[in-house]
PDB file of N, CA, C and O in Angstrom, chain B, residues numbered from 101:
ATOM      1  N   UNK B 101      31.408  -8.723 -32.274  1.00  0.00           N
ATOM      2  CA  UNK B 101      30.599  -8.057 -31.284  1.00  0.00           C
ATOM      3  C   UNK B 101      29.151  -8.521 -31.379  1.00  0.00           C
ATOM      4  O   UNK B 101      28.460  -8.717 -30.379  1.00  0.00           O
ATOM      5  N   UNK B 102      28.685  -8.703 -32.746  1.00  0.00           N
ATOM      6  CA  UNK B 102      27.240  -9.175 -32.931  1.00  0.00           C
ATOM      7  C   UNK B 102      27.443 -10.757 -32.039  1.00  0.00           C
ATOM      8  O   UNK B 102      26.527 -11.005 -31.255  1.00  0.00           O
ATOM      9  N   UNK B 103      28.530 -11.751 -32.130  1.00  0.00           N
ATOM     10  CA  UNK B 103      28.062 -12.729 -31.390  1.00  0.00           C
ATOM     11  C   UNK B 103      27.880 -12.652 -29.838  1.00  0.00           C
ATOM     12  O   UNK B 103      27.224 -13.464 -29.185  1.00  0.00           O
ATOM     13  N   UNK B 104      28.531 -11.598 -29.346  1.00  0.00           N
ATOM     14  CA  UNK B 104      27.834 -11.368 -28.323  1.00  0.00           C
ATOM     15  C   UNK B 104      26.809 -11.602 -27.620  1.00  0.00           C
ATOM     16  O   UNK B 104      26.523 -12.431 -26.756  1.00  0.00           O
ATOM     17  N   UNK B 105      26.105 -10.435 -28.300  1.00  0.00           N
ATOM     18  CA  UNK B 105      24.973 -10.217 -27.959  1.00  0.00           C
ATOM     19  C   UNK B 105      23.807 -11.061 -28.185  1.00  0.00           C
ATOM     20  O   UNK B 105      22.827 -11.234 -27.460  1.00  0.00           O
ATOM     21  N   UNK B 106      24.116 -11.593 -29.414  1.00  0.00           N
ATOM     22  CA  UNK B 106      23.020 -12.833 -29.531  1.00  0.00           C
ATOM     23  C   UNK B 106      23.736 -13.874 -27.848  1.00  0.00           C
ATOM     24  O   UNK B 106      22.907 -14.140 -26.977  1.00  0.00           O
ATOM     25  N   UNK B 107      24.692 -14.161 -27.717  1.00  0.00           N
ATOM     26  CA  UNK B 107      24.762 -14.731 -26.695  1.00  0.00           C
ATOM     27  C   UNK B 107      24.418 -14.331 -25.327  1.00  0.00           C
ATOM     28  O   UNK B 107      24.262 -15.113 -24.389  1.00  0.00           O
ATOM     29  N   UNK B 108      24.291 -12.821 -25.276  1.00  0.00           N
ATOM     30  CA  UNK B 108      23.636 -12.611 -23.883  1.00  0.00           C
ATOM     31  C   UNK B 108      22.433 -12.774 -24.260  1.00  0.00           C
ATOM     32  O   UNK B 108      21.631 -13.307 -23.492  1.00  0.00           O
ATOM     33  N   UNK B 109      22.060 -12.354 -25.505  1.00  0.00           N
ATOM     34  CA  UNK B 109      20.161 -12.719 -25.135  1.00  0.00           C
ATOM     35  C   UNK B 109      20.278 -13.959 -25.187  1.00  0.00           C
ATOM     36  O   UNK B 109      19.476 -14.364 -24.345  1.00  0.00           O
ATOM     37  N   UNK B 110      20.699 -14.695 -25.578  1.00  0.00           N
ATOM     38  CA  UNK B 110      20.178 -16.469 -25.275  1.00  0.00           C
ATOM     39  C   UNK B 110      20.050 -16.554 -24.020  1.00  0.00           C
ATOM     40  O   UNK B 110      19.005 -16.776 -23.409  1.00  0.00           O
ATOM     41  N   UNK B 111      21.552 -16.307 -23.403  1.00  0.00           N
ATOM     42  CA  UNK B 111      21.632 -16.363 -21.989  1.00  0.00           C
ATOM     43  C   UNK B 111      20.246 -15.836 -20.586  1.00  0.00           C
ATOM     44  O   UNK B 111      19.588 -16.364 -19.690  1.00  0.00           O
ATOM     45  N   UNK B 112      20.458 -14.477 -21.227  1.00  0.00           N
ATOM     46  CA  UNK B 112      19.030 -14.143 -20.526  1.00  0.00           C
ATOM     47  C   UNK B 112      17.610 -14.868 -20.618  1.00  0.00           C
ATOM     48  O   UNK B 112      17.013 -15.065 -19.560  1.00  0.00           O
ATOM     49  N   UNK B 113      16.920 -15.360 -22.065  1.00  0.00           N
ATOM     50  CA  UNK B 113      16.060 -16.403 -21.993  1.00  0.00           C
ATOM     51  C   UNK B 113      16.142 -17.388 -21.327  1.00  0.00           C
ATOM     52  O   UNK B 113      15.182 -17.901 -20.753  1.00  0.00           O
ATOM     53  N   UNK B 114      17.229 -17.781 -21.300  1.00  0.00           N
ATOM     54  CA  UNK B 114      17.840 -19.130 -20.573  1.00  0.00           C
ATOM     55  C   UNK B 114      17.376 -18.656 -18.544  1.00  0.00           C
ATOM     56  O   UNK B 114      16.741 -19.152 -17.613  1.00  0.00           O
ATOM     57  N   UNK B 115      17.912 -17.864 -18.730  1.00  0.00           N
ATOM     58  CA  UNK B 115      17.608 -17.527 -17.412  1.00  0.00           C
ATOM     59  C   UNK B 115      16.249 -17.142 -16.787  1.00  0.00           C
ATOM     60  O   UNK B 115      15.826 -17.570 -15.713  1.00  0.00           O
ATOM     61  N   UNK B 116      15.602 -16.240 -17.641  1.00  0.00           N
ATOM     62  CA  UNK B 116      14.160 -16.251 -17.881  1.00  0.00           C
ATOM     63  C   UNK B 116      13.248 -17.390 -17.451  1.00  0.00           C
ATOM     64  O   UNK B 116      12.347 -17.463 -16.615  1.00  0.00           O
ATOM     65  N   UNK B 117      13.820 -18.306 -18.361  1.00  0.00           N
ATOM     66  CA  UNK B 117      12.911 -19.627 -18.595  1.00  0.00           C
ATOM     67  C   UNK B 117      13.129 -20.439 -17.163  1.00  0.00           C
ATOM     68  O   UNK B 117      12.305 -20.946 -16.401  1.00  0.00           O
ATOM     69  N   UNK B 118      14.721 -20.346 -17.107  1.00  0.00           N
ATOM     70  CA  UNK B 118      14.713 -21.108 -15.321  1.00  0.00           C
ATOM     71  C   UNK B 118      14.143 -20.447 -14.248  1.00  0.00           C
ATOM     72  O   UNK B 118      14.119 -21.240 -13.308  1.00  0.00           O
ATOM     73  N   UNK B 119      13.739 -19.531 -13.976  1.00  0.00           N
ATOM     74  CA  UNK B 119      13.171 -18.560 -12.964  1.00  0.00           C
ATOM     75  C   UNK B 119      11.751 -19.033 -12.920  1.00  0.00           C
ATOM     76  O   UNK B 119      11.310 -19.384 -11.826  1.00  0.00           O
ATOM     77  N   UNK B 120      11.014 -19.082 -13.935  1.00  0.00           N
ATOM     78  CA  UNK B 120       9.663 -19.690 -14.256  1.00  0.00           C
ATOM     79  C   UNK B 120       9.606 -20.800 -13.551  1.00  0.00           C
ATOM     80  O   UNK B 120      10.650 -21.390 -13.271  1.00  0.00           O
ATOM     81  N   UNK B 121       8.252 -21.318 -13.105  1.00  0.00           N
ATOM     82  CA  UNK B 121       8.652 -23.291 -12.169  1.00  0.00           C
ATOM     83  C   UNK B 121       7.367 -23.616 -12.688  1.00  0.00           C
ATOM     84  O   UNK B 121       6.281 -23.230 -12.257  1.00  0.00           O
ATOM     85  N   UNK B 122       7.646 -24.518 -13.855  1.00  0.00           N
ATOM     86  CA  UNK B 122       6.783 -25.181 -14.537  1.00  0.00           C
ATOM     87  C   UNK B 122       5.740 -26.373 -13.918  1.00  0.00           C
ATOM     88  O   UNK B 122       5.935 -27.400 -13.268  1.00  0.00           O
ATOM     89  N   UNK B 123       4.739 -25.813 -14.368  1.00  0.00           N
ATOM     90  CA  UNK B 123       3.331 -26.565 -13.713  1.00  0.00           C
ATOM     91  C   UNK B 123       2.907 -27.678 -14.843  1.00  0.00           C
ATOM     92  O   UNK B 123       2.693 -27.534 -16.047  1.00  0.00           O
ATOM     93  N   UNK B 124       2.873 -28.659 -14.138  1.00  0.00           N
ATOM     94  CA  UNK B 124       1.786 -29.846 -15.554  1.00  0.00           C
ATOM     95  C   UNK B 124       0.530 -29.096 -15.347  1.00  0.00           C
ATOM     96  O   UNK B 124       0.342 -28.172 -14.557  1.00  0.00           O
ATOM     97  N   UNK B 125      -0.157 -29.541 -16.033  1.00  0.00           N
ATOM     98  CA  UNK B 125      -1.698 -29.040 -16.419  1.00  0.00           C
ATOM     99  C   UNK B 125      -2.722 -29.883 -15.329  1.00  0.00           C
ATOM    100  O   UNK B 125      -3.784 -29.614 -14.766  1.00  0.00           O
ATOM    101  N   UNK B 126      -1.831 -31.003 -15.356  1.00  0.00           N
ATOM    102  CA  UNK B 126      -2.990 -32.178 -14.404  1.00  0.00           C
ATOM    103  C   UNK B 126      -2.624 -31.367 -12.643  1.00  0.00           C
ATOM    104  O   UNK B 126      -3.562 -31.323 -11.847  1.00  0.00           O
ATOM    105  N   UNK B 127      -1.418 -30.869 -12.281  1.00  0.00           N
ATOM    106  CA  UNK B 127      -1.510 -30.258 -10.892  1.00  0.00           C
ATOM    107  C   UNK B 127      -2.194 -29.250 -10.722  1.00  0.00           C
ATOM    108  O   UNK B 127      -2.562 -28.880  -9.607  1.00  0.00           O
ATOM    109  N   UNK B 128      -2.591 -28.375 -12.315  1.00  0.00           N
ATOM    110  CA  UNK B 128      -3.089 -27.291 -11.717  1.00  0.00           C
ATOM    111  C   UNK B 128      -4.824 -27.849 -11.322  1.00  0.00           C
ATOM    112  O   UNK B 128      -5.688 -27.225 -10.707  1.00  0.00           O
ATOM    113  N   UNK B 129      -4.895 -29.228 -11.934  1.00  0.00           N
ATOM    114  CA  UNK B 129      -6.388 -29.514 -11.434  1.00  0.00           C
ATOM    115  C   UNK B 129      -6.331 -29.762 -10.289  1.00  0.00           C
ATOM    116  O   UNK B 129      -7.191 -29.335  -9.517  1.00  0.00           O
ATOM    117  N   UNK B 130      -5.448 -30.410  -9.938  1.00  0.00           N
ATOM    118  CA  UNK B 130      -5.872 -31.604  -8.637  1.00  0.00           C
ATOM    119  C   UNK B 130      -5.461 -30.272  -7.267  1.00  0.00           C
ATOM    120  O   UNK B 130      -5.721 -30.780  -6.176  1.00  0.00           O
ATOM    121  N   UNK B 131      -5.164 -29.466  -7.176  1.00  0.00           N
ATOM    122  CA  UNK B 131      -5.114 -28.013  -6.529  1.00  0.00           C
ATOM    123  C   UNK B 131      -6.212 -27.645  -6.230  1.00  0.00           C
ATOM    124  O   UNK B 131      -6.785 -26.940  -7.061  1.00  0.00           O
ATOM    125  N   UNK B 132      -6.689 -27.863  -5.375  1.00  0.00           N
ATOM    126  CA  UNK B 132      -8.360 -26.846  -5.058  1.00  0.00           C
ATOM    127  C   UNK B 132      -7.841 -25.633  -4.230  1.00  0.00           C
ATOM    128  O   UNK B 132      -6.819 -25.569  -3.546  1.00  0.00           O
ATOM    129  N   UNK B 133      -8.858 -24.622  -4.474  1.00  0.00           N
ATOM    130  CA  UNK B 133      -8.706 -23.448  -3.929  1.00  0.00           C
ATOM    131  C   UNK B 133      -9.692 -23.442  -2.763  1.00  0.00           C
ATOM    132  O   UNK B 133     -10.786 -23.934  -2.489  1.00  0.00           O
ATOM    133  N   UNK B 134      -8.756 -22.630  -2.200  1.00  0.00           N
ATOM    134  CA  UNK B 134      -9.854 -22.974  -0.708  1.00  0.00           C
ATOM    135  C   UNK B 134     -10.781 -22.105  -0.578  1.00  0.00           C
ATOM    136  O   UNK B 134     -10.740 -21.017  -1.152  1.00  0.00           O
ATOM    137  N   UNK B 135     -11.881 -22.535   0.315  1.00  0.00           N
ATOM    138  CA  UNK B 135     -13.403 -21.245  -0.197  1.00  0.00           C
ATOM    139  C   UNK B 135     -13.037 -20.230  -0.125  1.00  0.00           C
ATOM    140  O   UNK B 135     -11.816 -20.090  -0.061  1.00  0.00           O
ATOM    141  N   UNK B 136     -13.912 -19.018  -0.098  1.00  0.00           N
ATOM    142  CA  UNK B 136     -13.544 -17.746  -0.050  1.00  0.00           C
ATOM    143  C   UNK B 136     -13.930 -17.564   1.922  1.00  0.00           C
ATOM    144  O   UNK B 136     -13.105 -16.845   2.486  1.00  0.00           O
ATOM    145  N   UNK B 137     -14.757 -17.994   2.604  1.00  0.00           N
ATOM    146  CA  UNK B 137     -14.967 -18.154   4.056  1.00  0.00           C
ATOM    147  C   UNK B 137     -14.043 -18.494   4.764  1.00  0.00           C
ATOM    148  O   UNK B 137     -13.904 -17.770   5.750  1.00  0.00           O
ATOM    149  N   UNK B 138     -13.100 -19.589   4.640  1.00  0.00           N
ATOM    150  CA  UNK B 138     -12.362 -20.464   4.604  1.00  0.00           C
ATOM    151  C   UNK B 138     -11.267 -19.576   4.684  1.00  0.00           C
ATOM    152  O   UNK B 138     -10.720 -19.473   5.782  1.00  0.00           O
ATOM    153  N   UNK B 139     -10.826 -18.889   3.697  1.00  0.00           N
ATOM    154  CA  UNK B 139      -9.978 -17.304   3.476  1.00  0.00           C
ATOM    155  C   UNK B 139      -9.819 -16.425   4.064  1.00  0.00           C
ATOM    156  O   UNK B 139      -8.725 -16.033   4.471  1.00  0.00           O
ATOM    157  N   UNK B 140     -11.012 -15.848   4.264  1.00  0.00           N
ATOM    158  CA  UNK B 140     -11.183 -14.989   5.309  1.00  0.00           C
ATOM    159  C   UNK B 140     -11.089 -15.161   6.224  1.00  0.00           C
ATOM    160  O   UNK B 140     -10.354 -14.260   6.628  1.00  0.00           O
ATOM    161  N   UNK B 141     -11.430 -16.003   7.309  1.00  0.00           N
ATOM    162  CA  UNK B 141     -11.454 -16.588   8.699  1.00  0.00           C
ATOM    163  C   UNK B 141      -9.847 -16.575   8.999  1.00  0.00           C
ATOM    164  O   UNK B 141      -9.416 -16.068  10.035  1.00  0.00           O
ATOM    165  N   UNK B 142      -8.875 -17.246   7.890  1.00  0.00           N
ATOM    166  CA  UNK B 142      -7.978 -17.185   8.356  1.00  0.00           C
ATOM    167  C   UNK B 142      -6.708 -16.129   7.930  1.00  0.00           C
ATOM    168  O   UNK B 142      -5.514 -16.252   8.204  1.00  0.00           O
ATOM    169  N   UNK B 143      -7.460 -14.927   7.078  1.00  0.00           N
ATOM    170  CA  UNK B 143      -6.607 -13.444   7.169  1.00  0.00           C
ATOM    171  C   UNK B 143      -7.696 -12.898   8.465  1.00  0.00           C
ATOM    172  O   UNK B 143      -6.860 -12.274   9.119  1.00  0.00           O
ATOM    173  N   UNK B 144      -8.921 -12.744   9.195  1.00  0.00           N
ATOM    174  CA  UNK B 144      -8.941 -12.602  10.065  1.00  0.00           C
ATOM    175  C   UNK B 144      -8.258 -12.710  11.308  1.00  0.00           C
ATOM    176  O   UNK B 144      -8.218 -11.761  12.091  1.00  0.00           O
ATOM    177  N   UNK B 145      -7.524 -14.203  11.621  1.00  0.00           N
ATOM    178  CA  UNK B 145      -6.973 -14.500  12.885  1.00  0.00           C
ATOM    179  C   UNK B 145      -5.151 -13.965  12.506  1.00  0.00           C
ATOM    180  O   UNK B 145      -4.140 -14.294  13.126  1.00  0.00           O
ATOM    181  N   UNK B 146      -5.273 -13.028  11.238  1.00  0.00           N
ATOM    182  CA  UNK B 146      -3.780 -12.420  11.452  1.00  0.00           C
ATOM    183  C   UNK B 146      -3.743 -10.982  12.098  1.00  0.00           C
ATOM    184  O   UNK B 146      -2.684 -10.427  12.390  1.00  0.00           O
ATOM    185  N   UNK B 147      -4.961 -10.437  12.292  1.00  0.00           N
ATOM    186  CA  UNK B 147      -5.381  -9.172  12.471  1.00  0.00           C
ATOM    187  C   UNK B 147      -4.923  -9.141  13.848  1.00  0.00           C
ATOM    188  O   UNK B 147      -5.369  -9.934  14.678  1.00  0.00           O
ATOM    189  N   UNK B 148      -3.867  -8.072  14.190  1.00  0.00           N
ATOM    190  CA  UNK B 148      -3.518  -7.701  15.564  1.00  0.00           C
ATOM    191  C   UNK B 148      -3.863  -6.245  16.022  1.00  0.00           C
ATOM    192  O   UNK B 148      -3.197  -5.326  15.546  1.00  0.00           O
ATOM    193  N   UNK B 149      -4.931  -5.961  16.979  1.00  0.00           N
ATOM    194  CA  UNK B 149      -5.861  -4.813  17.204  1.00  0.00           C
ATOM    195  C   UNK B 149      -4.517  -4.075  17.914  1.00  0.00           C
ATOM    196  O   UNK B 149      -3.342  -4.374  17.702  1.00  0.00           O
ATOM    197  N   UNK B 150      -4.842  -3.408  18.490  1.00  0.00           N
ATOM    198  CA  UNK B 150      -3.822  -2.128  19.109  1.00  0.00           C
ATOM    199  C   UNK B 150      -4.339  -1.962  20.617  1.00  0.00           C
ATOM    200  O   UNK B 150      -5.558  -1.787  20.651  1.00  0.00           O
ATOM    201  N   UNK B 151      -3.834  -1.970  21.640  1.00  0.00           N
ATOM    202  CA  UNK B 151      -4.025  -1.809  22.658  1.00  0.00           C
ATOM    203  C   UNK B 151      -4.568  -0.346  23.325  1.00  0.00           C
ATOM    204  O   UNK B 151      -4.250   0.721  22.800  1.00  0.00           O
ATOM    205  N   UNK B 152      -5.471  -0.409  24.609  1.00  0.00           N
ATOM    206  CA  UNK B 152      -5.876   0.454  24.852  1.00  0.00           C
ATOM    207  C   UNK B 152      -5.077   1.812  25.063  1.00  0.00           C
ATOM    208  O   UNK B 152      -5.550   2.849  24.599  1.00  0.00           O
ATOM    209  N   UNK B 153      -3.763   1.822  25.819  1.00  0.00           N
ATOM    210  CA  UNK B 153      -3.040   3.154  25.299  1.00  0.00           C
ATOM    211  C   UNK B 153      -2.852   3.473  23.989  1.00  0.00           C
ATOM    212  O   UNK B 153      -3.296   4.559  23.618  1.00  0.00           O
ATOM    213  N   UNK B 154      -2.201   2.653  23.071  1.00  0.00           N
ATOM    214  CA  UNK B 154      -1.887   3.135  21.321  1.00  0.00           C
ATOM    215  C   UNK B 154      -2.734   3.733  21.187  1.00  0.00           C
ATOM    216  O   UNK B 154      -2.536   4.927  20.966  1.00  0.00           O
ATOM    217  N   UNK B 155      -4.332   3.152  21.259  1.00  0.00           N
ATOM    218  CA  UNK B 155      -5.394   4.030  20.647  1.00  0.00           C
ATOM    219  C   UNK B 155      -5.169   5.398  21.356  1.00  0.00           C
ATOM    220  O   UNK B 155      -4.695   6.394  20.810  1.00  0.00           O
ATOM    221  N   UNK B 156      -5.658   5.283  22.908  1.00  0.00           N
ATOM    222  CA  UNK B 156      -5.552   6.264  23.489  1.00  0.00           C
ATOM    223  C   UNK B 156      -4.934   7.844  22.645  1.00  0.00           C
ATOM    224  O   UNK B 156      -5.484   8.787  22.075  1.00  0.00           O
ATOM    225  N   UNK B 157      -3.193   7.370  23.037  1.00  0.00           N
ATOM    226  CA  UNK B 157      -2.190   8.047  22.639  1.00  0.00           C
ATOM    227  C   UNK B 157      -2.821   8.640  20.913  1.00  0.00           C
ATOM    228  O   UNK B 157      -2.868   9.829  20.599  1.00  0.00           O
ATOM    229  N   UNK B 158      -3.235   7.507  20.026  1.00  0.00           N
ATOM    230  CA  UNK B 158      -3.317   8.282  18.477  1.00  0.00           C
ATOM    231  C   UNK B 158      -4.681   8.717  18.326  1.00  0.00           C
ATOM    232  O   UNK B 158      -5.106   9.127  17.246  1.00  0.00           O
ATOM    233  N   UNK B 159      -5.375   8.644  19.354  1.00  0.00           N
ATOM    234  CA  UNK B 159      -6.759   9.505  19.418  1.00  0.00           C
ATOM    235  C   UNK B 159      -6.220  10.963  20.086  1.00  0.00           C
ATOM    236  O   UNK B 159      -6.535  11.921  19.380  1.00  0.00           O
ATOM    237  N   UNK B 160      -5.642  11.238  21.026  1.00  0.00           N
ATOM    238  CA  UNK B 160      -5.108  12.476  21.064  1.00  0.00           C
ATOM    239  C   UNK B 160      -4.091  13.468  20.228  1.00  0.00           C
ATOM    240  O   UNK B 160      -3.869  14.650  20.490  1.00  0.00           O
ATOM    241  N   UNK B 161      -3.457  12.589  19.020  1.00  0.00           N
ATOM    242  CA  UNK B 161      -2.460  13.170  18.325  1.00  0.00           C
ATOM    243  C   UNK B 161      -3.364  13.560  17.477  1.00  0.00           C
ATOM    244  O   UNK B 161      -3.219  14.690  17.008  1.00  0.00           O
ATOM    245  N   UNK B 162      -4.741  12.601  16.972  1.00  0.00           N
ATOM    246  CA  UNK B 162      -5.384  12.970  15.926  1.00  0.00           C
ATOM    247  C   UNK B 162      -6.402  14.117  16.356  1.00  0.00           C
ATOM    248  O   UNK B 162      -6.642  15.009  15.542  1.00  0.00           O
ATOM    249  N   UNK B 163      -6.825  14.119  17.227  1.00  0.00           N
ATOM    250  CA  UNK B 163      -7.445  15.508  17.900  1.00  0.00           C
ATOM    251  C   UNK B 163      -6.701  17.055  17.980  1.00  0.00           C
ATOM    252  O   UNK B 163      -7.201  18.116  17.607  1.00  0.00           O
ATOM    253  N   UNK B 164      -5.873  16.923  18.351  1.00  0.00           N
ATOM    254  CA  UNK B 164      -4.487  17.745  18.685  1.00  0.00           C
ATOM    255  C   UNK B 164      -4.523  18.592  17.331  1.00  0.00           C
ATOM    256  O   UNK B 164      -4.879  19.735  17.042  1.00  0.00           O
ATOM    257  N   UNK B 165      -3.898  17.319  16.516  1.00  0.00           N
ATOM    258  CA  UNK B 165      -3.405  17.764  14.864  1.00  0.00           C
ATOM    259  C   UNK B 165      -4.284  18.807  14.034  1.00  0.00           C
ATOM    260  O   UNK B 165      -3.999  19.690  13.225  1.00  0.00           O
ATOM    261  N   UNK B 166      -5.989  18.120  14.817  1.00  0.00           N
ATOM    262  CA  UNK B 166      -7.314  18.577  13.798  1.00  0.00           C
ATOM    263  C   UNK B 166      -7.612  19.995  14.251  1.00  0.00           C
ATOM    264  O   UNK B 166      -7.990  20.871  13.473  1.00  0.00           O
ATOM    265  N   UNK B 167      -7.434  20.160  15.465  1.00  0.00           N
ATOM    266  CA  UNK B 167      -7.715  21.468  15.968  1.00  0.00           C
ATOM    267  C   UNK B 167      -6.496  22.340  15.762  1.00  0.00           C
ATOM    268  O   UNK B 167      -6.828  23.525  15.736  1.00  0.00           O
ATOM    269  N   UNK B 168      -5.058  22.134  15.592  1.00  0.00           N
ATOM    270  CA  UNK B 168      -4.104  22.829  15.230  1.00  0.00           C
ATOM    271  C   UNK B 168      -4.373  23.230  13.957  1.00  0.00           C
ATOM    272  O   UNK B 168      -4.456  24.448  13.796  1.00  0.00           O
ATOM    273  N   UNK B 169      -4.576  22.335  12.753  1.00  0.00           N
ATOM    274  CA  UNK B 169      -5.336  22.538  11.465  1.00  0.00           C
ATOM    275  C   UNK B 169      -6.415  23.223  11.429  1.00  0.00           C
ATOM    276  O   UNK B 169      -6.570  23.709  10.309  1.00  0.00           O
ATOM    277  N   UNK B 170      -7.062  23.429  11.998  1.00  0.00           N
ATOM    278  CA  UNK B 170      -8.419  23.818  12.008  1.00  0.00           C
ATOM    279  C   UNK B 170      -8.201  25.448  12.475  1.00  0.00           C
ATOM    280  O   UNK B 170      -9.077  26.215  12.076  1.00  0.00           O
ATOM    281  N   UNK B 171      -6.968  26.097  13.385  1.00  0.00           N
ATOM    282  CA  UNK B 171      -6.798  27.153  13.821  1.00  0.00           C
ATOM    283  C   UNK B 171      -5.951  27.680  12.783  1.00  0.00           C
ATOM    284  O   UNK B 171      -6.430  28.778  12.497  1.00  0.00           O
ATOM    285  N   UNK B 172      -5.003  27.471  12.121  1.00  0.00           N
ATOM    286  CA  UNK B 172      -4.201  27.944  10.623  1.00  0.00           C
ATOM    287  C   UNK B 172      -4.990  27.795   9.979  1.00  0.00           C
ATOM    288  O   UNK B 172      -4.660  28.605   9.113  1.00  0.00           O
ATOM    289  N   UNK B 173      -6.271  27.194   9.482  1.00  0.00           N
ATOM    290  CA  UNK B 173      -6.951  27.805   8.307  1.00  0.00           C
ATOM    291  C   UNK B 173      -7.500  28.855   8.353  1.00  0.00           C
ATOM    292  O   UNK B 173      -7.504  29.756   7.514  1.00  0.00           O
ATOM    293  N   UNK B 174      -8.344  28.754  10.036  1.00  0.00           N
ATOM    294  CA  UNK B 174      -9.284  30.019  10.175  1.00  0.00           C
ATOM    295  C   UNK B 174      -8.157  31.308  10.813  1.00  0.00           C
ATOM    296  O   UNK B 174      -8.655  32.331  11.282  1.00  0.00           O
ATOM    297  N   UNK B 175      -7.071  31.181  10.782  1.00  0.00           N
ATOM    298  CA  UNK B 175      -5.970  32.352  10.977  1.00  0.00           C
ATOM    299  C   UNK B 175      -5.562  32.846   9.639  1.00  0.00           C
ATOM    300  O   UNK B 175      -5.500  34.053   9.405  1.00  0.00           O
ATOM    301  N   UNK B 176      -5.272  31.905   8.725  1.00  0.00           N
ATOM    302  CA  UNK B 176      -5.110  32.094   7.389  1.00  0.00           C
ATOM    303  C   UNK B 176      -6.562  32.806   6.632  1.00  0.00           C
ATOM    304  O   UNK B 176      -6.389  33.718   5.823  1.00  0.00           O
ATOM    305  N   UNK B 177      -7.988  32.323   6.955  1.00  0.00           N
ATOM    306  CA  UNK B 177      -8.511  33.093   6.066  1.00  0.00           C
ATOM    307  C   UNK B 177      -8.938  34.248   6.747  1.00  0.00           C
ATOM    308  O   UNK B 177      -9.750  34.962   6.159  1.00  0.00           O
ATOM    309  N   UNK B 178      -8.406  34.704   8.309  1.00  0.00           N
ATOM    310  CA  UNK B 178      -8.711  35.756   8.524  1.00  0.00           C
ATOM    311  C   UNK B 178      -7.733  37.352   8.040  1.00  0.00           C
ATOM    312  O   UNK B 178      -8.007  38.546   8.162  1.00  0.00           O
ATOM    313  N   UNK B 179      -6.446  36.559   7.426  1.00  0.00           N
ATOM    314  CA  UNK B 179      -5.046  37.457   7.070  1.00  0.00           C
ATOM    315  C   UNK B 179      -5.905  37.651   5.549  1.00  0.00           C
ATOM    316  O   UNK B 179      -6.117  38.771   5.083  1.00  0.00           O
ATOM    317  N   UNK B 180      -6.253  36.660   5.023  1.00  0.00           N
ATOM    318  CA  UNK B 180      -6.670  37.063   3.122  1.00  0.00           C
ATOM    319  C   UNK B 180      -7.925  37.659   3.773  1.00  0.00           C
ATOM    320  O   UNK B 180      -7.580  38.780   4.149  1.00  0.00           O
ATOM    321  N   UNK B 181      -8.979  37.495   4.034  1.00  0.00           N
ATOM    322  CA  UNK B 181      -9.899  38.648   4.223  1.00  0.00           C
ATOM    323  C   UNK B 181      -9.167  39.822   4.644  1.00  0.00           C
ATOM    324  O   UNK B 181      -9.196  40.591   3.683  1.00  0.00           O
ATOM    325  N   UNK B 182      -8.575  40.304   5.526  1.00  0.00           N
ATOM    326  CA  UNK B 182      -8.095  41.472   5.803  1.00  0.00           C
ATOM    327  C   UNK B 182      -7.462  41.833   4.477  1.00  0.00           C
ATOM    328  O   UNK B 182      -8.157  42.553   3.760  1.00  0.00           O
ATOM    329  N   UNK B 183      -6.404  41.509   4.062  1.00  0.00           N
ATOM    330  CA  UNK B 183      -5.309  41.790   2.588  1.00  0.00           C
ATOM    331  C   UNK B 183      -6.782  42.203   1.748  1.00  0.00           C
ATOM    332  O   UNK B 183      -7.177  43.352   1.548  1.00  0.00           O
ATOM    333  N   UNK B 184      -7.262  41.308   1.449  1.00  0.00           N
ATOM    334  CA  UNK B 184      -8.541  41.549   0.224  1.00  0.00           C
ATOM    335  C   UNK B 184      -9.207  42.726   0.625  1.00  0.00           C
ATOM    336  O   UNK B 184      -9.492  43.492  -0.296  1.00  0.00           O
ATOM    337  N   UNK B 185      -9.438  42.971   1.454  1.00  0.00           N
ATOM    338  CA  UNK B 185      -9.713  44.315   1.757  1.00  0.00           C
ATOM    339  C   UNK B 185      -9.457  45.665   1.190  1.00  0.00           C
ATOM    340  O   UNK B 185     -10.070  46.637   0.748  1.00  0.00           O
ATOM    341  N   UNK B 186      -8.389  45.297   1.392  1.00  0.00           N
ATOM    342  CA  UNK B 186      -7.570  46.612   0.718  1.00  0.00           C
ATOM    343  C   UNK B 186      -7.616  46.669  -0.755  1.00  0.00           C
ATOM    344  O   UNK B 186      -7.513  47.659  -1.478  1.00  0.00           O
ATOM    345  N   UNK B 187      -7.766  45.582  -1.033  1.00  0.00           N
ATOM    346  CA  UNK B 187      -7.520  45.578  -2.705  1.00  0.00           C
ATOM    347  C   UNK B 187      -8.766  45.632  -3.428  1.00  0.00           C
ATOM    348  O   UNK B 187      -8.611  45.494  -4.642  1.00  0.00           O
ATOM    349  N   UNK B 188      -9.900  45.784  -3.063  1.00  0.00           N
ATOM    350  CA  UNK B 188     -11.358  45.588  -3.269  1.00  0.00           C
ATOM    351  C   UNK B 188     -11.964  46.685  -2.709  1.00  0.00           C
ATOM    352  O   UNK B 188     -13.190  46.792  -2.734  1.00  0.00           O
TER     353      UNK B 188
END
């Protein structure tokens, strides 16, 4: 049973080690990184804005939501002021 297991762990290193994709030292020079401007400009042109209804539409859900929220708190702290009342 012990040879086993030494044989799955070999195995797994083995597998380990092939998963890895070995770099010479001289590619990681000759690799330039591209500026940081250079970078940006082009995660900029992935940026897809949202059209004038979407906004529309999630500017009213987010309005909607805030004032629904906004009426359960001030309903809620008008029930604990009343309750506290009594108990005070």
């Amino acid at each position: 049973m012990e040879e086993n297991t030494v044989t799955t762990v070999e195995t797994t290193e083995k597998a380990a080690k092939a998963d890895k994709p070995e770099k010479k030292k001289a590619d990681k020079k000759k690799e330039k990184k591209p500026s940081f401007f250079k970078g940006l400009k082009k995660e900029y042109k992935k940026i897809v804005f949202a059209d004038k209804k979407t906004v529309a539409k999630q500017t009213v859900a987010v309005v909607t939501m805030s004032i629904f929220v906004g009426a359960l708190i001030a309903l809620l702290d008008v029930v604990m002021k009343y309750l506290l009342s009594f108990i005070l």
